[in-house]
ROLUMSE-19174 format. One record per residue (C-alpha): residue number from 1; chain; x, y, z. Coordinates in steps of 0.001 Angstrom, whole numbers, padded with zeros to 6 digits. Layout:
<nodes>
{drenro NUM vexpa A px X py Y pz Z}
...
</nodes>
This chain:
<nodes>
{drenro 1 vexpa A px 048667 py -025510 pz 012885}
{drenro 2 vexpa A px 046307 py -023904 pz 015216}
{drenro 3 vexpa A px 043021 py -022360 pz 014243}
{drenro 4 vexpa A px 040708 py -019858 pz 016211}
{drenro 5 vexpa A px 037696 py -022331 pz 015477}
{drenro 6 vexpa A px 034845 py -019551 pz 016554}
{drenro 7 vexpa A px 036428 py -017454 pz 013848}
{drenro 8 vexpa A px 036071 py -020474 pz 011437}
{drenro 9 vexpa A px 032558 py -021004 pz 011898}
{drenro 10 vexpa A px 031744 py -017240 pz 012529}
{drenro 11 vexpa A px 032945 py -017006 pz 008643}
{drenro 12 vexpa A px 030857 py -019921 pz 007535}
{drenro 13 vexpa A px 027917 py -017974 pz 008738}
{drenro 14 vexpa A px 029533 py -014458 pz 006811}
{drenro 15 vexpa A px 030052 py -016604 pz 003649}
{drenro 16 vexpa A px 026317 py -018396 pz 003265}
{drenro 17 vexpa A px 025353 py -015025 pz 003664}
{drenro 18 vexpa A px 027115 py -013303 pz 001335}
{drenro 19 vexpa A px 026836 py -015898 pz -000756}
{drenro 20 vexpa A px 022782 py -015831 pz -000382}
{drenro 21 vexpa A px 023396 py -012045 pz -001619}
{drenro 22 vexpa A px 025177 py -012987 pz -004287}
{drenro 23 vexpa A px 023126 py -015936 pz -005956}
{drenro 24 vexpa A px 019789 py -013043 pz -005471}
{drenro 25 vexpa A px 021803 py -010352 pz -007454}
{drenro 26 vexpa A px 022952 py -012492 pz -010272}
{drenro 27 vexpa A px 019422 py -014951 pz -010719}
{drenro 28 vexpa A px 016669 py -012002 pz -009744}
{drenro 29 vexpa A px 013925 py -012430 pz -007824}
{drenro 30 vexpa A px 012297 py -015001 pz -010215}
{drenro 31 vexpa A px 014777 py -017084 pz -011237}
{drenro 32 vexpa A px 013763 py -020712 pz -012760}
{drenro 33 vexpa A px 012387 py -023780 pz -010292}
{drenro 34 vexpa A px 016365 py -025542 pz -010104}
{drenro 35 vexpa A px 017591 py -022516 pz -009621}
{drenro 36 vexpa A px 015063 py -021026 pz -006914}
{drenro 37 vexpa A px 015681 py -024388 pz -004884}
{drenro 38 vexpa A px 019410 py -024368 pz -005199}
{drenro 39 vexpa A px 018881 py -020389 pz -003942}
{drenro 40 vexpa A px 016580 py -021782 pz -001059}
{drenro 41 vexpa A px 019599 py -024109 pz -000180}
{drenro 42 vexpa A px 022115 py -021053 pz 000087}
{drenro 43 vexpa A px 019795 py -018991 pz 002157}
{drenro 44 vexpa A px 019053 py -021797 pz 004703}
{drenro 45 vexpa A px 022498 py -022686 pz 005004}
{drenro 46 vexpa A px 022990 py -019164 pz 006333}
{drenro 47 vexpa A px 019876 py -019261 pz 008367}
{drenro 48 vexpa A px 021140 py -022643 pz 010310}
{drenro 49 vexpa A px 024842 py -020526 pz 011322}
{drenro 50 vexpa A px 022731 py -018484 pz 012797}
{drenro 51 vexpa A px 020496 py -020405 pz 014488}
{drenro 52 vexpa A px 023766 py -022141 pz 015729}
{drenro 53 vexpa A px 025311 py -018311 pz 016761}
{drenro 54 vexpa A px 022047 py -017269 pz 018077}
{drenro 55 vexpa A px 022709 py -020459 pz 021069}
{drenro 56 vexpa A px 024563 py -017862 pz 023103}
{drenro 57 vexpa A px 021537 py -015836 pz 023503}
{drenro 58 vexpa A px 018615 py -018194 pz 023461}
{drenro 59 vexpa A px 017044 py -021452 pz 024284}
{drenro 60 vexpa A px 019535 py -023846 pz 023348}
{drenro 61 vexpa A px 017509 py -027029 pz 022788}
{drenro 62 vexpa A px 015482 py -024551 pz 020333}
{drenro 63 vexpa A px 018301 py -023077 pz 018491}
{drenro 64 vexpa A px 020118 py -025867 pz 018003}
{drenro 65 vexpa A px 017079 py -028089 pz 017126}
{drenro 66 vexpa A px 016121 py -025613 pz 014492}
{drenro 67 vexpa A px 019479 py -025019 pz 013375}
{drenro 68 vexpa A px 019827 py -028766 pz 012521}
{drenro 69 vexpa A px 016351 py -028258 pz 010400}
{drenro 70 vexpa A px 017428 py -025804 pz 008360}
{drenro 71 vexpa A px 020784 py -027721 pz 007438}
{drenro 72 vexpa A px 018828 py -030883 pz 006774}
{drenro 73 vexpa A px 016243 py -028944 pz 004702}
{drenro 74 vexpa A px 019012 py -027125 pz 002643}
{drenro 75 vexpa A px 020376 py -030373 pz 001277}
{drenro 76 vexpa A px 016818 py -031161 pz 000621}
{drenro 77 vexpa A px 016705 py -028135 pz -001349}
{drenro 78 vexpa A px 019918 py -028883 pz -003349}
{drenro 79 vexpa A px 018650 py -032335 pz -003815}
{drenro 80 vexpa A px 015412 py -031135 pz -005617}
{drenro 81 vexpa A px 017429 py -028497 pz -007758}
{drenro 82 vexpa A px 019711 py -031223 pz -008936}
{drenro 83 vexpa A px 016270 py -032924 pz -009836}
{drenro 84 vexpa A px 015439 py -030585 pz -012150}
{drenro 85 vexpa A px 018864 py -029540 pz -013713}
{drenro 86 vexpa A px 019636 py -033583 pz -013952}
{drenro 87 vexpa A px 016615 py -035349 pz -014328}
{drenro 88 vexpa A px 014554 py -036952 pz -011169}
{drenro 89 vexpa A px 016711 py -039328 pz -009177}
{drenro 90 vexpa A px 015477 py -041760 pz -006727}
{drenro 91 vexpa A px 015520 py -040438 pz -003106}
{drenro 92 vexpa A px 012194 py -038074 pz -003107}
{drenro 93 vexpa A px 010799 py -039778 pz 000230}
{drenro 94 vexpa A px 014478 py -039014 pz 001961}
{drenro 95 vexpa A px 014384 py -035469 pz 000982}
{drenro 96 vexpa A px 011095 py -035091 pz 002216}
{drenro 97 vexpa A px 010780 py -036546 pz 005714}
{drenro 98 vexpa A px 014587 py -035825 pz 006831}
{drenro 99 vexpa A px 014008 py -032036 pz 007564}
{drenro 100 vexpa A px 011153 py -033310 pz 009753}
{drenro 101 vexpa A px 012354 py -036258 pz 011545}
{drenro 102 vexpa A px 015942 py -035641 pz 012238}
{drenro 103 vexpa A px 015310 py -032313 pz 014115}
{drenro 104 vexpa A px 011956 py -033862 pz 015889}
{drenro 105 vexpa A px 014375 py -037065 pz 017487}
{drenro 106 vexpa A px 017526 py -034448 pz 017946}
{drenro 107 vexpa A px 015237 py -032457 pz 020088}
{drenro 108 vexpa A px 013730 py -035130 pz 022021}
{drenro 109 vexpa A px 017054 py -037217 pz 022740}
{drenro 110 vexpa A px 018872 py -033551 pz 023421}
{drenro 111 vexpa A px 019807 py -034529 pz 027082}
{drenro 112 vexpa A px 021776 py -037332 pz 025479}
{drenro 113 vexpa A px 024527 py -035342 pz 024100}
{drenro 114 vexpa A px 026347 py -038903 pz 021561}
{drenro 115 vexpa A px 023073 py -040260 pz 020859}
{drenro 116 vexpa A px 021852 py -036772 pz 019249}
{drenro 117 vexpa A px 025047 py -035867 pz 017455}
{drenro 118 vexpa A px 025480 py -039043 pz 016423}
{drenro 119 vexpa A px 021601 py -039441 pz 015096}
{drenro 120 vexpa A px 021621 py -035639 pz 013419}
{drenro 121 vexpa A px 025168 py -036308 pz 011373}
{drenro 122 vexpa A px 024305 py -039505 pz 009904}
{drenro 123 vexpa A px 020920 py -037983 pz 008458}
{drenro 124 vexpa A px 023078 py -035055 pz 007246}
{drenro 125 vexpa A px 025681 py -037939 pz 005673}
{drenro 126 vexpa A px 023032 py -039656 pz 004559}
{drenro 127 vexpa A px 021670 py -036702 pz 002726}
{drenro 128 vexpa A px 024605 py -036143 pz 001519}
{drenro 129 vexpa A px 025347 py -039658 pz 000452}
{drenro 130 vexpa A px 022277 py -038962 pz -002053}
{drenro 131 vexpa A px 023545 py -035970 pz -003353}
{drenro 132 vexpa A px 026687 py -037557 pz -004017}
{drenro 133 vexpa A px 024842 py -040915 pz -005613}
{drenro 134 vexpa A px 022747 py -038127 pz -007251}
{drenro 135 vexpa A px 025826 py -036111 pz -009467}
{drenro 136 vexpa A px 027727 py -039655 pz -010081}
{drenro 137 vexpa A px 024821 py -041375 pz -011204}
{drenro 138 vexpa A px 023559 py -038276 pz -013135}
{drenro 139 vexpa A px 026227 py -039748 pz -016576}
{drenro 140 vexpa A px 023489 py -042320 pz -017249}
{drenro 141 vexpa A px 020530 py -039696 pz -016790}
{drenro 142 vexpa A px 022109 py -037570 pz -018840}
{drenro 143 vexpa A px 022862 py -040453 pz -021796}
{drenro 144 vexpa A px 019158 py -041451 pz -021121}
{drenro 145 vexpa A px 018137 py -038091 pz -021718}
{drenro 146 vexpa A px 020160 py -037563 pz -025019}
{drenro 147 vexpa A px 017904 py -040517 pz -025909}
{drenro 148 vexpa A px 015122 py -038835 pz -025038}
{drenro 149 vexpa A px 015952 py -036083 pz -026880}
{drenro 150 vexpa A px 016692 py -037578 pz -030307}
{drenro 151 vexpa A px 013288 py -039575 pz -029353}
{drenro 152 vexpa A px 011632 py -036171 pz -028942}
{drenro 153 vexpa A px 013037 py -033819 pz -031303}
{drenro 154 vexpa A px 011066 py -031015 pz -030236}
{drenro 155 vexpa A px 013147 py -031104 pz -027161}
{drenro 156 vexpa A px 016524 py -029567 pz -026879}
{drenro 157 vexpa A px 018995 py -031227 pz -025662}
{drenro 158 vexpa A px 020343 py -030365 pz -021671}
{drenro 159 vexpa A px 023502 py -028094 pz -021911}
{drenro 160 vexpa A px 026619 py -030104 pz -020818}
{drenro 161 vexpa A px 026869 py -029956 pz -017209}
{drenro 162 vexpa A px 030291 py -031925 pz -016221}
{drenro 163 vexpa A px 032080 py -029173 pz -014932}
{drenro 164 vexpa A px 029660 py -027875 pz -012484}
{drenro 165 vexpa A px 028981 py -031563 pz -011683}
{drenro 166 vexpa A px 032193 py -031987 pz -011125}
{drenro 167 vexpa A px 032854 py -028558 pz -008986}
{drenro 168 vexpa A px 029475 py -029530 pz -006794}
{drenro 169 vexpa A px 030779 py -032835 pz -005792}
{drenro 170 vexpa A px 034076 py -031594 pz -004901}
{drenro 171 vexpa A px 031899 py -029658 pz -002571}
{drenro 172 vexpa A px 029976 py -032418 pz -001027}
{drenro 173 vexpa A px 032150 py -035163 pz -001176}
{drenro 174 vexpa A px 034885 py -034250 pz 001856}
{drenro 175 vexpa A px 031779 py -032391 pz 003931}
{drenro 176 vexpa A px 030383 py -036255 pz 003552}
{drenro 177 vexpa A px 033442 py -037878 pz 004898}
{drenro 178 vexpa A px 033515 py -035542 pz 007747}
{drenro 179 vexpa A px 029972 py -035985 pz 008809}
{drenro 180 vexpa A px 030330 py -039651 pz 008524}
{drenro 181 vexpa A px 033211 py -039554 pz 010764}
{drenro 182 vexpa A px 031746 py -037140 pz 013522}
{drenro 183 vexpa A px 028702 py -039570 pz 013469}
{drenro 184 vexpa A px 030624 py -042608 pz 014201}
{drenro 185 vexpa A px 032934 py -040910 pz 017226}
{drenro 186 vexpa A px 029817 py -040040 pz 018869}
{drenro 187 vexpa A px 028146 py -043513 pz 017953}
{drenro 188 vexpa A px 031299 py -045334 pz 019619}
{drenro 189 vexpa A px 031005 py -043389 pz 023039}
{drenro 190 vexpa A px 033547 py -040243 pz 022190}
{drenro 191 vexpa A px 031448 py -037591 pz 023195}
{drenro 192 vexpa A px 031364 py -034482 pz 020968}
{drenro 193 vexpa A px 032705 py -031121 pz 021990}
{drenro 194 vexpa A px 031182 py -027824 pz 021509}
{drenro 195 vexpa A px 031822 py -026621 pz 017923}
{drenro 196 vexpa A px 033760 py -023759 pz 019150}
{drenro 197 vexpa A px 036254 py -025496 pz 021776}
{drenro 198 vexpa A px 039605 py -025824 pz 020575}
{drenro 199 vexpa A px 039220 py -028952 pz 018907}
{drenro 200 vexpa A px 040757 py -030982 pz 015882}
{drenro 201 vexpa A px 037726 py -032404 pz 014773}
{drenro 202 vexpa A px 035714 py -028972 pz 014886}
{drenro 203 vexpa A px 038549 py -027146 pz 012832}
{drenro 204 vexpa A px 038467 py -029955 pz 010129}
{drenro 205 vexpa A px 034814 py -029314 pz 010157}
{drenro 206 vexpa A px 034844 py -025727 pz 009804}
{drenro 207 vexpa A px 037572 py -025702 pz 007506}
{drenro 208 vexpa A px 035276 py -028482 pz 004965}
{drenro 209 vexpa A px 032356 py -026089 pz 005356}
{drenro 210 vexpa A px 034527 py -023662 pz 004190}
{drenro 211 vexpa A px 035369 py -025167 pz 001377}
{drenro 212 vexpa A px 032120 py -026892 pz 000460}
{drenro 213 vexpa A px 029725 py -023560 pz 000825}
{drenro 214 vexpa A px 032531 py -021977 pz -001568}
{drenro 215 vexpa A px 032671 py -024748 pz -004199}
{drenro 216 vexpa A px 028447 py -024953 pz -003975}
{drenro 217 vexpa A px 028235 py -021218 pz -005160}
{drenro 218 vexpa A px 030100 py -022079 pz -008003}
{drenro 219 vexpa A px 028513 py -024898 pz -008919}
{drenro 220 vexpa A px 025200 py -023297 pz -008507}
{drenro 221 vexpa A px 026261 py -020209 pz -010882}
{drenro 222 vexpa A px 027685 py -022578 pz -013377}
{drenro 223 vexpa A px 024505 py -024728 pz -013628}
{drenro 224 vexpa A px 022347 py -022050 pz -013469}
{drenro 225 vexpa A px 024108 py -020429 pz -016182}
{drenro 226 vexpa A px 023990 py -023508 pz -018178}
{drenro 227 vexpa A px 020821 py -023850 pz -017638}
{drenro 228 vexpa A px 019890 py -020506 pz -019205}
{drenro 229 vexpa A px 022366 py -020827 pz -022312}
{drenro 230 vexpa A px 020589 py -023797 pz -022964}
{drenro 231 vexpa A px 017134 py -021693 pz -022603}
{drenro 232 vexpa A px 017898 py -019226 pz -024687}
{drenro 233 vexpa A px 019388 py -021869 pz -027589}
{drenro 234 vexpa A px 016125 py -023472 pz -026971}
{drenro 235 vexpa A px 013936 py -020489 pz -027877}
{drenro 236 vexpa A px 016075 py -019393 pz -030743}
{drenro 237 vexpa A px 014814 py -022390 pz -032622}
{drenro 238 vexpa A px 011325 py -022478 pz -031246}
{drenro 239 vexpa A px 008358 py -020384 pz -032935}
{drenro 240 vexpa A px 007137 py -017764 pz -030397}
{drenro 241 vexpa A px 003576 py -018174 pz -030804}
{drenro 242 vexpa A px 002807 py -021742 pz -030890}
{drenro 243 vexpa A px 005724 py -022913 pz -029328}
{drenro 244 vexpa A px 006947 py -025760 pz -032333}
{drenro 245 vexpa A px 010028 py -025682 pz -033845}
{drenro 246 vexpa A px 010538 py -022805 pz -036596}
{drenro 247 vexpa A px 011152 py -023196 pz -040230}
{drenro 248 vexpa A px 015163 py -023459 pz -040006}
{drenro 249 vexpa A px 015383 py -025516 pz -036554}
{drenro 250 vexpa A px 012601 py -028038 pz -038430}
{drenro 251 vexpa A px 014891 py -028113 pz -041674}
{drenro 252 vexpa A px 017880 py -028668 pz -039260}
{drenro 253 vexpa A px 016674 py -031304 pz -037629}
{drenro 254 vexpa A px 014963 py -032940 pz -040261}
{drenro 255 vexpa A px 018471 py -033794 pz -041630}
{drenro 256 vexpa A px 019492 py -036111 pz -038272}
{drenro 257 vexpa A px 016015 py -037463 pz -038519}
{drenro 258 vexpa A px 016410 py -038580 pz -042259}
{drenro 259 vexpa A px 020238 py -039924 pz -041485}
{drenro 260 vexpa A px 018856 py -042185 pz -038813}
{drenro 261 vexpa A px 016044 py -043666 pz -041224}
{drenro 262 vexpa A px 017860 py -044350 pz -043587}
{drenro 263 vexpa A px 020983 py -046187 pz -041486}
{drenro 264 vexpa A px 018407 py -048371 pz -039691}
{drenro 265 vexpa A px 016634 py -049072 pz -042337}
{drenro 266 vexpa A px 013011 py -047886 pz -041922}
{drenro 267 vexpa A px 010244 py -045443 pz -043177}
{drenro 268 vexpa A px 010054 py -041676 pz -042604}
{drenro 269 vexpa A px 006962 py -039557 pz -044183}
{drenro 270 vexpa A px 006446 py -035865 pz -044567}
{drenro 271 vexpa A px 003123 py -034213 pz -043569}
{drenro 272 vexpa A px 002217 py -030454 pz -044982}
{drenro 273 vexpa A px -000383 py -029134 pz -043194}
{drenro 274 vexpa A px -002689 py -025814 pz -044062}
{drenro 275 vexpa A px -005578 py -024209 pz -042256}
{drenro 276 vexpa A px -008454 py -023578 pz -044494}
{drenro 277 vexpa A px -009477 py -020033 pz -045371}
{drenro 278 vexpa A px -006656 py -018450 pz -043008}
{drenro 279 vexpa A px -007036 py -015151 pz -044801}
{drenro 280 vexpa A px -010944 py -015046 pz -044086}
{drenro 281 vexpa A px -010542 py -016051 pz -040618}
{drenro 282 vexpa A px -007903 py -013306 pz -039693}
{drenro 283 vexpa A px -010258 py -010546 pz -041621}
{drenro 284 vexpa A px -013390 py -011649 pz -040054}
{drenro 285 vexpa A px -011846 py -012334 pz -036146}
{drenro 286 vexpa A px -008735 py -010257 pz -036358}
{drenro 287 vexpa A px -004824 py -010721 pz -036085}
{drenro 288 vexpa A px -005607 py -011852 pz -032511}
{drenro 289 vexpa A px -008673 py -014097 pz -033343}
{drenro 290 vexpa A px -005967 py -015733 pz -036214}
{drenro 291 vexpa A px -003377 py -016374 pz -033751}
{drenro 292 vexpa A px -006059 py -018416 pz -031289}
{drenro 293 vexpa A px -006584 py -020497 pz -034374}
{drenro 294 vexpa A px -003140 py -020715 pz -034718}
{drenro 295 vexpa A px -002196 py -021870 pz -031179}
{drenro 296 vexpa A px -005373 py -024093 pz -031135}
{drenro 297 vexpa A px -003775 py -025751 pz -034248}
{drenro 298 vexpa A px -000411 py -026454 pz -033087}
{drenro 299 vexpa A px -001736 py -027492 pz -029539}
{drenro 300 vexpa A px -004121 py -030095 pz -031441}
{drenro 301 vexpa A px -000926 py -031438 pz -033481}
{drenro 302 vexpa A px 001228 py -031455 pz -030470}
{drenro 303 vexpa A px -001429 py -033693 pz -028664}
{drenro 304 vexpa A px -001999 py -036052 pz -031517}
{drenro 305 vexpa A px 001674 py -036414 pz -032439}
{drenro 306 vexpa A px 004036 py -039871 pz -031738}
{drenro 307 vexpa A px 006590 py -039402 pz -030035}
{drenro 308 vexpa A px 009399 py -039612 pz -031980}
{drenro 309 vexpa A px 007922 py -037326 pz -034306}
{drenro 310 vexpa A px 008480 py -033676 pz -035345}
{drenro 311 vexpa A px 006543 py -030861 pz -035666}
{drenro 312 vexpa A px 006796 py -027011 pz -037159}
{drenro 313 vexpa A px 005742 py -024334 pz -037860}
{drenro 314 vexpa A px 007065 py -023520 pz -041514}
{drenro 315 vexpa A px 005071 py -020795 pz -043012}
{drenro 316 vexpa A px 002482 py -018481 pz -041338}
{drenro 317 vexpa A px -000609 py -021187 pz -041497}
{drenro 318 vexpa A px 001162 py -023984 pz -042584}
{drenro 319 vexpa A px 003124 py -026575 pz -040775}
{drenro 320 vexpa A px 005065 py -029839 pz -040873}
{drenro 321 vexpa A px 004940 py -032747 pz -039584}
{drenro 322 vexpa A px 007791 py -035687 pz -039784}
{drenro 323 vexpa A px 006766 py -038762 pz -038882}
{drenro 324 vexpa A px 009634 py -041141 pz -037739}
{drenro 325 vexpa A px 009264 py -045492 pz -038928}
{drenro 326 vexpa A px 006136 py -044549 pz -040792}
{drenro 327 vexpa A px 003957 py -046967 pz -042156}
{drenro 328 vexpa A px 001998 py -045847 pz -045379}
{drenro 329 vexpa A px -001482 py -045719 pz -043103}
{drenro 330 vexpa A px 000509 py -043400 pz -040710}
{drenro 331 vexpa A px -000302 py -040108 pz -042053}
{drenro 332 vexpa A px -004498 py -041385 pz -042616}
{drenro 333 vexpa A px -004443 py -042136 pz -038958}
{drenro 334 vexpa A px -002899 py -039342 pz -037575}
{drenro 335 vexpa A px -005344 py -037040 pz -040070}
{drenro 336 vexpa A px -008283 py -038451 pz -038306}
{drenro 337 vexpa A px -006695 py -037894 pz -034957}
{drenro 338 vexpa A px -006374 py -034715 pz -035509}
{drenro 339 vexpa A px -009504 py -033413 pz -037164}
{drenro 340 vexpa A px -011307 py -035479 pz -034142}
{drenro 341 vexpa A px -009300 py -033024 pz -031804}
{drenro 342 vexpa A px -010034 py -030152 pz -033551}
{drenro 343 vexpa A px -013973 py -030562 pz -034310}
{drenro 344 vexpa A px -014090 py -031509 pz -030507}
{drenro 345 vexpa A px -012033 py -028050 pz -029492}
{drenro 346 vexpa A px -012288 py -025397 pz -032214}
{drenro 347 vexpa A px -016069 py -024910 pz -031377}
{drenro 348 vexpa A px -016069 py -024620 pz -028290}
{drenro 349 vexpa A px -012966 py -022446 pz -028002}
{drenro 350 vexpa A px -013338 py -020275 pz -031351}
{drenro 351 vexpa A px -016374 py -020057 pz -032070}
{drenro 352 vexpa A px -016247 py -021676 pz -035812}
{drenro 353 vexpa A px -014842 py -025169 pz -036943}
{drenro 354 vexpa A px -011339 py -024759 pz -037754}
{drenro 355 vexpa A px -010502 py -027172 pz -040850}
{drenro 356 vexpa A px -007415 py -027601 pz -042311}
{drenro 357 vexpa A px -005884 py -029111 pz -045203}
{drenro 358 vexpa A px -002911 py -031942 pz -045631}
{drenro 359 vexpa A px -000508 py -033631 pz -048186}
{drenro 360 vexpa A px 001700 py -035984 pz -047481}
{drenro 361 vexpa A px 004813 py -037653 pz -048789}
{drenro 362 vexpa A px 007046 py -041299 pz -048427}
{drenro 363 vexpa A px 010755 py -040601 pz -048278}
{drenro 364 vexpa A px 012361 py -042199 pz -051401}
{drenro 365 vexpa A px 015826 py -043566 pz -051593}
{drenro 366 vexpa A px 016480 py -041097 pz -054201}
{drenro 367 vexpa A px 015538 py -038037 pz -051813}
{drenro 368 vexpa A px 018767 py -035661 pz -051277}
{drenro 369 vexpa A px 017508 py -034123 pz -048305}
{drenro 370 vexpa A px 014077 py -032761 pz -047098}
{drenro 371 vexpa A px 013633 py -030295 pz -049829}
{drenro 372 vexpa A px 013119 py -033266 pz -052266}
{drenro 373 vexpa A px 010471 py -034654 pz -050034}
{drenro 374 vexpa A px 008898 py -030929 pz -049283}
{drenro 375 vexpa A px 008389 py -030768 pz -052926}
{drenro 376 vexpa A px 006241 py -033693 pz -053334}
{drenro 377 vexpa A px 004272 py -033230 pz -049844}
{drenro 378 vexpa A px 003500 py -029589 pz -051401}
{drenro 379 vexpa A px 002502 py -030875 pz -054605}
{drenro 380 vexpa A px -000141 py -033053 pz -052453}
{drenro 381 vexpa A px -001035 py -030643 pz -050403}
{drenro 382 vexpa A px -001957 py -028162 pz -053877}
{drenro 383 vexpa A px -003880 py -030942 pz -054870}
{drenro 384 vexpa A px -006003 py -031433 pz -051391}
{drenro 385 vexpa A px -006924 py -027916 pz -051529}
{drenro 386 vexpa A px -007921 py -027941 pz -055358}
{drenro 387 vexpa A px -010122 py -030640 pz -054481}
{drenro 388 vexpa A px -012095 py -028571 pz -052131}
{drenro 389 vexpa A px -010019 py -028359 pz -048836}
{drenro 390 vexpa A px -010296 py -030464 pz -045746}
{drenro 391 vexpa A px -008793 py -033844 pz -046642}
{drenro 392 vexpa A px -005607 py -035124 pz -046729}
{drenro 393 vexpa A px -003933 py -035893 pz -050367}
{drenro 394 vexpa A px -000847 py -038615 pz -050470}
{drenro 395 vexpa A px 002001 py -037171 pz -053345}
{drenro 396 vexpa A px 001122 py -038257 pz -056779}
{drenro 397 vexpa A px 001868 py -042205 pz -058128}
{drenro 398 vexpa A px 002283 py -043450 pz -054052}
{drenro 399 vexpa A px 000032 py -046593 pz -053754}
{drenro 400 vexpa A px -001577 py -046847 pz -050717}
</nodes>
């Protein structure tokens, strides 16, 4: 089959363009980091086909020199998108010098028509080659990061991104193979035609770049969608204001948190944590003066927390805190942690001291779920603040 190869690549350059369109319409103009950089990698695809048509009018050594920046730059653009929507992979040091050295040498050696094509295609393979290593590889980040994530369970977990994996390395994959194969012709003496002479080798090219620019946009809309589902699941469980799980996401979670202390065995303890005099603070310094306090307070517990643990907001001043393989000094040492933090901050950054005050509570093999512990945290915490507020209170008949 025969195939008008200037039409090929004169679609190539319609497509990234389009395509550039496209990705602005549906992400905005402020879309999030992966998804800006994955944008960035669409638009200077399009802006290397036409550095590459804009050779029939200009300086070629130019053009083309710039053209072959703009394609090594784009990977480097996907690669750091994939960084963010997979985890960092190794390769930051590749994606960083390639758009500067393979354009600087293709320019230099352009008289030598093998030695540049040859040198520009296996950077762009080898660029490739990462992005490849990058989406196979990305099984274990993504394991590692379920780890992570039942480590940290403030964190939600990454929406599952397998098919848009799977779409964006059907995309790469053949585009690598291609390059790879260009680069060794030239390297063996077969010296490379134009793009647009009526060649084999340039039709096969034009037809993967085809494919691969069509299979990226997909890819890129499907992980950039995933990305936001997973946003807005995120936020639907997070407390607005401080930025800690809410009342129903903390019970929720609470319940894999308890499962996995008791199958391996080890200690889990409840912390109930008030602010002192909540109701004088928001007369005397306002709603907005109350939610400072309140964003103060969750950034203090935040800092001092393990990780591992769990914190959230579960009333309007109060919070909780679960604190995974507990020993029974746990909850005294993260109390002092935290009132260090806040003497140290609320001063300077409210204006007051901002006290609060804490009960705490040992998970019991008898405990049905974390209303059972709740009630004996509260019970400690009723007694703290009938003792005269600003201390922490363990539940009644616990020995510590």
């Amino acid at each position: 089959m025969h195939f008008d190869n200037p039409t090929l690549f004169n679609l190539a350059l319609l497509q990234a363009l389009t395509s550039t369109a496209l990705l602005l319409l549906l992400m905005g103009w402020r879309p999030s980091p992966a998804a800006a950089r994955a944008h960035a990698f669409m638009g200077l695809q399009a802006l290397g086909w036409l550095l590459l048509a804009a050779t029939n009018f200009g300086d070629e050594r130019l053009c083309l020199s710039l053209a072959m920046a703009a394609f090594s730059a784009s990977l480097s653009a996907l690669w750091w998108a994939l960084q963010l929507w997979l985890k960092p992979r190794p390769g930051r040091a590749l994606a960083l010098l390639a758009p500067l050295l393979m354009p600087l040498i293709y320019g230099l050696q352009f008289e030598d028509i093998g030695f540049r094509a040859a040198w520009a295609l296996y950077w762009l393979a080898l660029q490739l080659g990462l992005l490849v290593l990058s989406l196979v590889l990305s099984n274990k980040a993504a394991e590692l990061h379920g780890v992570l994530s039942k480590a940290r369970p403030n964190t939600m977990p990454s929406a599952d991104n397998r098919r848009w994996r799977s779409v964006l390395l059907a995309a790469v994959l053949p585009l690598l193979i291609i390059c790879l194969w260009r680069a060794s012709s030239a390297a063996m003496g077969v010296t490379p035609s134009s793009l647009m002479a009526p060649d084999g080798s340039n039709s096969v090219l034009a037809l993967g770049v085809l494919w691969g620019l069509g299979m990226a946009v997909m890819a890129i809309v499907l992980a950039w969608r995933g990305e936001t589902e997973s946003e807005l699941a995120r936020l639907a469980q997070t407390d607005g204001l401080t930025g800690l799980s809410d009342g129903r996401a903390f019970a929720a979670r609470s319940v894999d948190m308890i499962s996995a202390t008791r199958r391996h065995q080890e200690q889990l303890a409840l912390m109930l944590l008030e602010i002192d005099n909540f109701k004088t603070i928001e007369a005397e310094h306002g709603a907005a003066g109350a939610e400072r306090a309140l964003v103060l307070f969750s950034s203090c517990v935040q800092a001092q927390m393990r990780l591992g643990d769990l914190a959230g907001r579960i009333g309007v001043e109060n919070f909780g805190l679960l604190m995974d393989r507990c020993e029974l000094q746990g909850p005294q040492a993260m109390d002092l942690r935290l009132r260090s933090a806040l003497n140290a901050r609320s001063q300077t950054e409210l204006g007051y001291k901002l006290d609060y005050s804490a009960g705490w509570a040992k998970l019991r093999h008898g405990d049905r779920n974390i209303d059972d512990l709740m009630r004996r945290a509260e019970t400690a915490l009723y007694e703290a603040k009938r003792g005269g507020h600003g201390r922490l209170q363990a539940e009644p008949g616990l020995e510590i």
